[in-house]
N, C-alpha and C positions, 0 to 999 in steps of 0.2 A: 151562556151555556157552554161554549167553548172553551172560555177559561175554567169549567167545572170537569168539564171532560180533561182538557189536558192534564189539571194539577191531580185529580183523583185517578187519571191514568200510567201519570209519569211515576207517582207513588207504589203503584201497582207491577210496574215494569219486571223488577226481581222476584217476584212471585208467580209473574204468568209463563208457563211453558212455552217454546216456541209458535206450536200451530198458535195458542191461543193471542199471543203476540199478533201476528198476523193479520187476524180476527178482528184484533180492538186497531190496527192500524186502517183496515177497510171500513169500517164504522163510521171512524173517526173521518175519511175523505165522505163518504157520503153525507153525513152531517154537518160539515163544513160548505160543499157543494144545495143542500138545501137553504142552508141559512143565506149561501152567496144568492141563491134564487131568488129568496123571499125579498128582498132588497132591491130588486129588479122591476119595473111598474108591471101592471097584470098584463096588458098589450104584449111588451116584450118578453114577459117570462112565460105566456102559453104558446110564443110562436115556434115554430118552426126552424125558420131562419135564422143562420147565425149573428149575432151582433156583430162580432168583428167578421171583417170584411170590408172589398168595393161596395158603395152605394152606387144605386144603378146614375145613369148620367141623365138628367131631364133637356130634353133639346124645345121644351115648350116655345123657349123666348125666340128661337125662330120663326116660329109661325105668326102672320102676318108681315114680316116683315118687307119692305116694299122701297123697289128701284128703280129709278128714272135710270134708262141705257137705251144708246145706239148697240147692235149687234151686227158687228163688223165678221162679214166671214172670212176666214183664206183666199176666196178667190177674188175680196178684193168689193163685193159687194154689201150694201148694209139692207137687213132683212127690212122686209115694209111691208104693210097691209093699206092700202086704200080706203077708198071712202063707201066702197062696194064691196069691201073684202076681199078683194083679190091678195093674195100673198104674192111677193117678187121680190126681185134684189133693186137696189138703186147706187149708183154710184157718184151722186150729191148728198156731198157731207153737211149741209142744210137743209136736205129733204123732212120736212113738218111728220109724216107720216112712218118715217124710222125709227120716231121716237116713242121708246116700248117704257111699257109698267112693269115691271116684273114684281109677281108677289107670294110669297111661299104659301103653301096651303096645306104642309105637312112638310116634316123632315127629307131635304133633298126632293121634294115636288112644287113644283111653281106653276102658275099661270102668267102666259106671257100678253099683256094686250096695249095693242096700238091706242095711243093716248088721244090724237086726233081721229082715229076712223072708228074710235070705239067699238073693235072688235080683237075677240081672242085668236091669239094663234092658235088651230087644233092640225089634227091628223085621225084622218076614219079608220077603220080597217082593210082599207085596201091600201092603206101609206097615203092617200092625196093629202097635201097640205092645205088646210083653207082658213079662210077669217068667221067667226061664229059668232052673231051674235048674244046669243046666251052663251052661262059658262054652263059648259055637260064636260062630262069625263074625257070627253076626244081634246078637250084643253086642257088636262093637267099632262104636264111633262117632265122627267125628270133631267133635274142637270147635274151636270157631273165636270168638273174638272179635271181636265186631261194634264196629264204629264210636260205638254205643250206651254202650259197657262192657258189657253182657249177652251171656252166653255163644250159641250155638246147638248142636245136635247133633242129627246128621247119620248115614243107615246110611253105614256105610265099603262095606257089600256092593254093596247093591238101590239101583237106580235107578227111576224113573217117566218113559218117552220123553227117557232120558236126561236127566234132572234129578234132582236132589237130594234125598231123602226126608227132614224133621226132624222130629224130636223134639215136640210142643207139644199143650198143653191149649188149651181151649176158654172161652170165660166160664163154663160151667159144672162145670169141672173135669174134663171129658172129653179122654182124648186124641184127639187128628185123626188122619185119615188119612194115613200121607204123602202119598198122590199130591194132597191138598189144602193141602199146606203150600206157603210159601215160604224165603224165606231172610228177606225182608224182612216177611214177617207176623209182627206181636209178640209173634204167641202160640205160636211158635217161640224168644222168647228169655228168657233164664232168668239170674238174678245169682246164682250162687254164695255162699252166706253162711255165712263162715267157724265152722266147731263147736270148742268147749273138748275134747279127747281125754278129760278128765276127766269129761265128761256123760254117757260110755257106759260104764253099770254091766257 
């Protein structure tokens, strides 16, 4: 149909007045434009959306994905939950109970649980840190990579006057409060140190 339109238009050329030039040049994009459609599958030619473009980015294949780590903090201590759920620091780099799962449960959200005492790390909304054992909401937390390389982590829930709740020991291996942490207090950050799957009997 295109090569019918062109050759009986191009023929036409010295006979048509300007406007009507015009006329048959807009025609001629519209009907071009149709025929580009119709060659397009039904899906993509009723949408919306343009074709060309970013396609959105699928972060699927992160979710589940799951980490044997000691979390070594700044000040020197390695987080640990017990066998009663107490959360604390320890500063025996063979301590059974420092050694965390870590396992995504959404883009940049993890739950973090002690491999031996079989409990999650959480945080309520008043900031206490404690061991859970079911997972509820007060166990997802977000982690986030600082500038530093050490980890932080964050309730995904509870906030403090709209700020941030994290995660962190103390110099003396105590956890903080969230409503006394920051993002930028060091005793909020934590390196990840990768475990051999082989070292849990």
């Amino acid at each position: 149909m295109c090569e019918w339109v062109l050759r009986k238009g191009a023929a036409a050329l010295s006979q048509l007045p300007c406007l009507a030039l015009l006329l048959w040049v807009s025609c001629l994009s519209v009907t071009c434009h149709d025929l580009a459609r119709d060659m397009l599958s039904p899906e993509v030619a009723n949408s919306s959306v343009p074709v060309v473009g970013r396609q959105v980015r699928s972060y699927k294949h992160l979710e589940g994905d799951v980490r044997l780590r000691r979390l070594l903090c700044v000040t020197n201590y390695f987080l640990k939950i017990d066998a009663d759920g107490k959360v604390s620091g320890t500063t025996k780099v063979d301590c059974p109970y420092s050694v965390m799962e870590i396992t995504s449960v959404d883009v940049g959200i993890v739950a973090v649980k002690g491999v031996y005492s079989n409990y999650y790390l959480a945080m309520n909304e008043k900031g206490r840190v404690y061991g859970s054992r079911e997972f509820t909401t007060d166990c997802k937390l977000k982690e986030r990579m600082e500038e530093n390389k050490y980890n932080t982590y964050a309730s995904y829930k509870w906030r403090h006057k709209q700020r941030q709740m994290f995660v962190a020991l103390n110099g003396k291996g105590t956890p903080k409060r969230g409503q006394k942490t920051k993002r930028k207090n060091t005793s909020a950050h934590f390196l990840p140190m990768q475990i051999d799957r082989h070292y849990i009997r």
